[in-house]
C-alpha positions as CSV (number, residue, x, y, z in Angstrom):
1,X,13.7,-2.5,30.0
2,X,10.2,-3.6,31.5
3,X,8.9,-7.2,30.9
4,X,4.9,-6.9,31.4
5,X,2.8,-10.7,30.7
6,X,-0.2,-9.8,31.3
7,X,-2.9,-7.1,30.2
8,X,-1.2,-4.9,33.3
9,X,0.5,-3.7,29.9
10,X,-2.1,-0.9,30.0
11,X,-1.0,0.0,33.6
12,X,2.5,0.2,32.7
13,X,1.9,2.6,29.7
14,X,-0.5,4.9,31.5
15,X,2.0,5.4,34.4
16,X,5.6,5.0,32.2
17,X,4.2,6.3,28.8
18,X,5.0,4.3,25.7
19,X,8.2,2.3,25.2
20,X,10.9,2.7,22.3
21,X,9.9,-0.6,21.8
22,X,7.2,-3.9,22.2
23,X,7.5,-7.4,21.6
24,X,3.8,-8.6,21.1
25,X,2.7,-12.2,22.3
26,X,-0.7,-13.3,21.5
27,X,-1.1,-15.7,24.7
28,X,-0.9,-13.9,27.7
29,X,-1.9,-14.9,31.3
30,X,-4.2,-13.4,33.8
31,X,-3.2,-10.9,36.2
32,X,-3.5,-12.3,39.7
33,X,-6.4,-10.0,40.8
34,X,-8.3,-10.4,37.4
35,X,-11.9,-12.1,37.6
36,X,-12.4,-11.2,34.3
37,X,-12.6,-12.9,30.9
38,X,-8.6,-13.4,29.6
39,X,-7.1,-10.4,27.9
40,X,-4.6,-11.2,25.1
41,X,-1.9,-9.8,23.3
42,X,-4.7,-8.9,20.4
43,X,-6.6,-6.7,23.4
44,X,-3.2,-5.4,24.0
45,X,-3.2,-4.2,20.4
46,X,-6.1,-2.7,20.2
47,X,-5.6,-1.0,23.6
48,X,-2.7,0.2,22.4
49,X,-4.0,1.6,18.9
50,X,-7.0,3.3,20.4
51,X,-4.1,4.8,22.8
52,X,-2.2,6.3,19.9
53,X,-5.4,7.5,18.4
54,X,-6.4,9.6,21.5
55,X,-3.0,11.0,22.5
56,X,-2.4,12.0,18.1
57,X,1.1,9.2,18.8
58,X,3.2,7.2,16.4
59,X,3.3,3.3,17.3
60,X,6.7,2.3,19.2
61,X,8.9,0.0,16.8
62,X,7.7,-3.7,17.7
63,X,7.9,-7.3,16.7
64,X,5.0,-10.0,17.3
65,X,6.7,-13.4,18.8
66,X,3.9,-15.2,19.5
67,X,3.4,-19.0,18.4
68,X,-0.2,-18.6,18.5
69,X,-0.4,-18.0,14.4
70,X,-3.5,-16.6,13.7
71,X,-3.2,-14.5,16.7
72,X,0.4,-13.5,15.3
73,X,-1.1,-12.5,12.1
74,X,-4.1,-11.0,13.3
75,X,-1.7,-8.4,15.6
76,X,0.6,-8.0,13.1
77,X,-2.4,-7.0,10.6
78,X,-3.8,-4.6,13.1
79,X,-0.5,-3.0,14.3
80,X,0.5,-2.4,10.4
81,X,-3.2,-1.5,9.3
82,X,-2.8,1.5,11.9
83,X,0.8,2.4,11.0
84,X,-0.5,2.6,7.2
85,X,-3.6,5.1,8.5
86,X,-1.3,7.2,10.4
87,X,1.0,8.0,8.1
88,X,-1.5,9.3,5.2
């Protein structure tokens, strides 16, 4: 099991593939190094969608924990919009 806070999430995927599993949070800090504008879960998402897309890949199972509501439900949509495309 890997815990990644941060948008290094890309990182970890390109050099560990994906997981089995994610737990999405919406509020996410800044990687040490970063002098860029924040990255969030919802970046995560999309990352991770456009990722699936390009390598022809199923989603991992995952769960959004986030307290940040409309971020929650704006993951949640995204993740499920893309799971509903892939398997027509």
């Amino acid at each position: 099991m890997a815990i990644v806070r941060s948008y290094e999430f890309v990182t970890w995927i390109e050099t560990n593939g994906l997981p089995d599993f994610i737990s999405f949070d919406h509020d996410l800090g800044l990687p040490e190094d970063s002098n860029s504008e924040e990255q969030n879960g919802m970046s995560c998402a999309k990352w991770l969608v456009n990722y699936c897309i390009d390598n022809d890949l199923k989603l991992p199972d995952f769960v959004v924990h986030s307290s940040n509501p409309a971020g929650a439900k704006n993951i949640e949509g995204l993740l499920k919009g893309f799971e509903k495309w892939k398997s027509k």
